[in-house]
C-alpha positions as CSV (number, residue, x, y, z in Angstrom):
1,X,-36.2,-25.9,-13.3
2,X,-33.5,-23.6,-14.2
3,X,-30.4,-23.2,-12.1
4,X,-31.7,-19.6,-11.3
5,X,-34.5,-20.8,-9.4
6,X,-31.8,-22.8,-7.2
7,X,-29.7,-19.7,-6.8
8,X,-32.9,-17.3,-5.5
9,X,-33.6,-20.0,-3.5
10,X,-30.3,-21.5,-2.3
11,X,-31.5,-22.4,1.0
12,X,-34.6,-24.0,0.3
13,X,-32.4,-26.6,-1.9
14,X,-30.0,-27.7,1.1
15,X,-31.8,-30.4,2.3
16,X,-32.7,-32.3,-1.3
17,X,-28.6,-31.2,-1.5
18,X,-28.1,-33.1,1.4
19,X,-30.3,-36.2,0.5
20,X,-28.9,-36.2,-3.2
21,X,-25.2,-35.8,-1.8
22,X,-25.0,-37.1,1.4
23,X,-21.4,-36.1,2.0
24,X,-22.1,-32.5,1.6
25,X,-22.0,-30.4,4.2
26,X,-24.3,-27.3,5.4
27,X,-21.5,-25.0,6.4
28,X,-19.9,-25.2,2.8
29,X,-23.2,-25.3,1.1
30,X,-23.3,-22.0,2.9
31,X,-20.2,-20.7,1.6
32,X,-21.5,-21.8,-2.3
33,X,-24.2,-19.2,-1.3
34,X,-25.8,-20.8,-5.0
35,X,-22.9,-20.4,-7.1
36,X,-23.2,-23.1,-9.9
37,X,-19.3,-23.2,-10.6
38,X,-18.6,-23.7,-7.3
39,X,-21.6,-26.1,-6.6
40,X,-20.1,-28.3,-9.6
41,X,-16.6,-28.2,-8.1
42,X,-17.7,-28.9,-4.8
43,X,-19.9,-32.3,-5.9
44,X,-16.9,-33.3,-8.0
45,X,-15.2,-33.3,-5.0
46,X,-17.0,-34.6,-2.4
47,X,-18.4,-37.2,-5.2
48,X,-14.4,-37.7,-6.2
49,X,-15.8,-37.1,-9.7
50,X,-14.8,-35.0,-13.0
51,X,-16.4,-31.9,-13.2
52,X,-18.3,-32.5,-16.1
53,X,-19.9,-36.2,-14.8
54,X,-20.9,-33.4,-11.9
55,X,-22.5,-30.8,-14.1
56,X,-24.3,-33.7,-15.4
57,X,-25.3,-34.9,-12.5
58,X,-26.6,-31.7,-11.2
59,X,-28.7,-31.1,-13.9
60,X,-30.3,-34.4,-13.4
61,X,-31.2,-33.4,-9.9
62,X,-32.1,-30.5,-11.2
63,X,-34.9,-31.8,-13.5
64,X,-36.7,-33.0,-10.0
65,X,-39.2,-31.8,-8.3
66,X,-38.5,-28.4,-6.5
67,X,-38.4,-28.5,-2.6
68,X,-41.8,-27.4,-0.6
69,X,-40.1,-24.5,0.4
70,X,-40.0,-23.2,-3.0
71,X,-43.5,-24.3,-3.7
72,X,-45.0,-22.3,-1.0
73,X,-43.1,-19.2,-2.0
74,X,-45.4,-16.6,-2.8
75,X,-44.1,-15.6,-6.2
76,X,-44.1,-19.2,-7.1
77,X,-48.1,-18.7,-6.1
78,X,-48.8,-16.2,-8.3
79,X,-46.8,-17.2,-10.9
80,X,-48.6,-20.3,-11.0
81,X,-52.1,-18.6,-10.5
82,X,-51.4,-16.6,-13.9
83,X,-50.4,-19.7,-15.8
84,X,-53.7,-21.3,-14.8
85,X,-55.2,-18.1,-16.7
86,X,-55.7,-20.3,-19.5
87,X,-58.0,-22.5,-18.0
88,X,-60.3,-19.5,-16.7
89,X,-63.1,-18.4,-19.1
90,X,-63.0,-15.6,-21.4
91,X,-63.6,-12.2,-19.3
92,X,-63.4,-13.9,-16.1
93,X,-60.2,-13.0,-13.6
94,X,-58.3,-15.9,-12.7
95,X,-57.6,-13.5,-9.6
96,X,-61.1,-13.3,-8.4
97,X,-63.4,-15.8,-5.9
98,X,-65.3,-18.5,-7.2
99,X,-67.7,-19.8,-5.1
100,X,-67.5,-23.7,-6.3
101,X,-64.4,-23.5,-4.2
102,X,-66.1,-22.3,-1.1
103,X,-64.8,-18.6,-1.2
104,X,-68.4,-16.9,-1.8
105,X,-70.4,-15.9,1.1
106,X,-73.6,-16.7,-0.9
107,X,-73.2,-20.3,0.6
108,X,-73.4,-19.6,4.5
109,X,-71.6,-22.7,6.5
110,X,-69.3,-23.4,3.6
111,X,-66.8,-23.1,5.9
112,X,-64.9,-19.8,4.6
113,X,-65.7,-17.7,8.1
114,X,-66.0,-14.7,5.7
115,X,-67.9,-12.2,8.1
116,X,-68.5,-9.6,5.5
117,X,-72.2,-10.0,5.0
């Protein structure tokens, strides 16, 4: 993960900021507003740390697993729905139903509720 997916996201981060650093607080975090500079100088702090054991630290964390919040973003969706076109057949839209995954009315009861017969 880069650090601009924290900063478009900066939000979404506070609680794995808060689980990672458990002296931070939501009101400055708020204040950060995702500025990395003042992200690093704020764990130094709180962490009573050099700046540069905090960069380093932060991109540790930053090498984990993004938050659900994140995940479920929509761009994040489709982003990951075009990386997957690799894995779709030549011709074939990686957009479009499939019908093994139960998205094709030609399989009534598949449990869809597509009403579009």
């Amino acid at each position: 993960m880069k650090w601009s997916h924290v900063q478009e996201n900066w939000p979404a981060f506070y609680e794995a900021i808060l689980e990672k650093w458990p002296d931070a607080d939501e009101s400055d975090l708020d204040e950060i507003d995702g500025d990395q500079r003042a992200f690093v100088a704020y764990v130094a702090r709180i962490t009573e740390s050099e700046p540069s054991e905090a960069r380093d630290e932060i991109r540790d964390w930053i090498a984990g697993e993004l938050p659900a919040d994140v995940v479920m973003d929509p761009l994040h969706d489709n982003h990951s729905i075009r990386l997957s076109a690799k894995y779709v057949g030549e011709g074939e839209d990686e957009l479009s139903d499939d019908a093994r995954f139960g998205d094709d009315d030609d399989y009534p009861d598949d449990g869809d509720n597509d009403d579009r017969r």
